[in-house]
N, C-alpha and C positions, 0 to 999 in steps of 0.2 A: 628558416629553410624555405626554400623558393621552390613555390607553387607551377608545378607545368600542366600548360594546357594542351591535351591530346584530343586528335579530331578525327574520326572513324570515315575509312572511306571505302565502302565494302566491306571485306572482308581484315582489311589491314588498317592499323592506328598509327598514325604521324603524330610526331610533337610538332606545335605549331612553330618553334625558332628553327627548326630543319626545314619546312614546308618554305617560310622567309627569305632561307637560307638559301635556297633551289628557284625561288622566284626570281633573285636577285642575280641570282646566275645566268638564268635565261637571259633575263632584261638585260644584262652584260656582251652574252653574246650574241642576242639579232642585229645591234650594229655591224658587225664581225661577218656573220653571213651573208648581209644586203650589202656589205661591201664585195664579199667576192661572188657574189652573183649577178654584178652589176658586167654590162658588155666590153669588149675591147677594148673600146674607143673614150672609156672616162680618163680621168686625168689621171692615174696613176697606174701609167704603164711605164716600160725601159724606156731607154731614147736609143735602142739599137735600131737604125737606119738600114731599109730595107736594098738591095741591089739587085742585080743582076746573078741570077743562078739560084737568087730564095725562090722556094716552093712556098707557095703559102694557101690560104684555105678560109675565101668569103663567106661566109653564111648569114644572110637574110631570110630573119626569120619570115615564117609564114610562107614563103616566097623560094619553094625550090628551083625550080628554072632561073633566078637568078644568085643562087648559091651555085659555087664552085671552086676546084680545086686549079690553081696554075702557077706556072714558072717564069720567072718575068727573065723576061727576052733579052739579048746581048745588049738592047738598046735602052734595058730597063724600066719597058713598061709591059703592061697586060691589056689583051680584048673582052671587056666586059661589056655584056648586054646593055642595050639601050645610051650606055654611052661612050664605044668604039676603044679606041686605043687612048689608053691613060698611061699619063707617064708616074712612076712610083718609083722611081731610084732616088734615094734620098730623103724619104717618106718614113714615120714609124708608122707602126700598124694602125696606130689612134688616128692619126692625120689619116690614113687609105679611108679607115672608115666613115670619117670624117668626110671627105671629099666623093663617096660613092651615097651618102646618107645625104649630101647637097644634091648631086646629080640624079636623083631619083625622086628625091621628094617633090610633092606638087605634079609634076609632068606622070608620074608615072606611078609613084604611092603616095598618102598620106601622111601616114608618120612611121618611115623605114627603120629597121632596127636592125644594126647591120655589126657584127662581130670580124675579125680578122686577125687570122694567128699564122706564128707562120710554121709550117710544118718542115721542111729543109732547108736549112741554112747554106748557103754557098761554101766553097770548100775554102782552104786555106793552104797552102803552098810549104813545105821542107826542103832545103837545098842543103849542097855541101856537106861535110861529114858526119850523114845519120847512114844506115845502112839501105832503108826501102826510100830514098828520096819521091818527093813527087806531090799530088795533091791528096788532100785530104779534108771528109766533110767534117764541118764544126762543131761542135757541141758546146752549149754554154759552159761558161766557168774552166772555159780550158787555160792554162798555160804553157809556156817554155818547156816544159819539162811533161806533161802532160803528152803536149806536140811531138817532141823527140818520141818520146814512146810510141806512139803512134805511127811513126818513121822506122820503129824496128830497131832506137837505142843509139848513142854512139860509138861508131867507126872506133878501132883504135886509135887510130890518127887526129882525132876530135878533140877540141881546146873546150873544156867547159868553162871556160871563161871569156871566149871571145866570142858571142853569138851576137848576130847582128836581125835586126824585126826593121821590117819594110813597111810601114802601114798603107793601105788600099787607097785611103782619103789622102796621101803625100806620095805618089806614084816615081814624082821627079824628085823628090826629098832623098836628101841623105840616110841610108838605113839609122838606126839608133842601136848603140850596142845594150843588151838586156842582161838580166839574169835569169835565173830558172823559174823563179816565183813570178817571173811576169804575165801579163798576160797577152792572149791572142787573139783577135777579133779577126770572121770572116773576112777572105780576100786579101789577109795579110800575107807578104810572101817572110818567111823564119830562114837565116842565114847559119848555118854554123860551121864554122871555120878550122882551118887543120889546125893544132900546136907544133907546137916547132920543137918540144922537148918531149 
């Protein structure tokens, strides 16, 4: 029969293979934590590219005067302190804080620590036979079908099988026909088209 060793602490007594058992759990998750407590701009962010009409939201720690909230301009860039107008269309957020953590450091901090998220996403555009056509703001993880909802469903008239996704980044490109489980990225304009039966 196997011998357990119990360890009094206070008022309450652990067996030591549960106390182990609880260390080992810890030791498991402080990786875990030090990784999502690490800032913006480490390597394991989205690759969603920032544009024109993202709200987004700098914060430099220690440093409120230069934290701030803005909307990057039709020209796709922001007026940030100390280093004027930055262009950020085409940027993820890693690279912004990348590039304002270059611009600050030395001339104006030390060793800046600089976070950026974005808080509104640009809208995304519904045409053709959905009921509320028009724009509308993004939410991650949207789709086709998501989208139409959003538009208020379709029209009678509405082909759910001929929907056509214009992507932001191919302006002059041919739309692409999709399905409903596709997905949607800011800036995209969503086509969907009448049936004909």
């Amino acid at each position: 029969m196997r011998h357990l060793r119990l360890v009094p602490l206070g008022n309450l007594i652990f067996n030591m293979a549960t106390i182990k058992q609880w260390l080992l759990v810890v030791a498991l998750a402080i990786p875990l934590l030090v990784q999502a407590a690490e800032p913006a701009h480490s390597g394991t962010l989205s690759n969603y590219q920032l544009g024109s009409g993202d709200k987004i939201k700098i914060q430099v720690y220690g440093e409120e005067g230069l934290s701030m909230e803005t909307k990057l301009t039709d020209a796709g860039t922001i007026l940030y302190p100390f280093l004027g107008e930055v262009r950020v269309a085409g940027l993820t957020v890693g690279q912004l804080a990348d590039r304002i953590v270059e611009g600050l450091k030395g001339r104006y901090l030390v060793d800046p620590k600089v976070s950026v998220s974005v808080l509104e996403y640009r809208e995304f555009f519904v045409n053709g036979e959905v009921k509320s056509p028009g724009a509308y703001p993004y939410q991650p993880g949207l789709t086709v079908q998501k989208a139409v909802s959003m538009a208020g469903g379709f029209t009678e008239r509405a082909s759910r099988s001929n929907i056509t996704l214009l992507k932001e980044k191919d302006a002059n490109a041919t739309p692409d026909k999709v399905d409903l489980s596709s997905p949607v990225s800011p800036g995209d304009v969503l086509t969907v088209e009448q049936s004909f039966f």
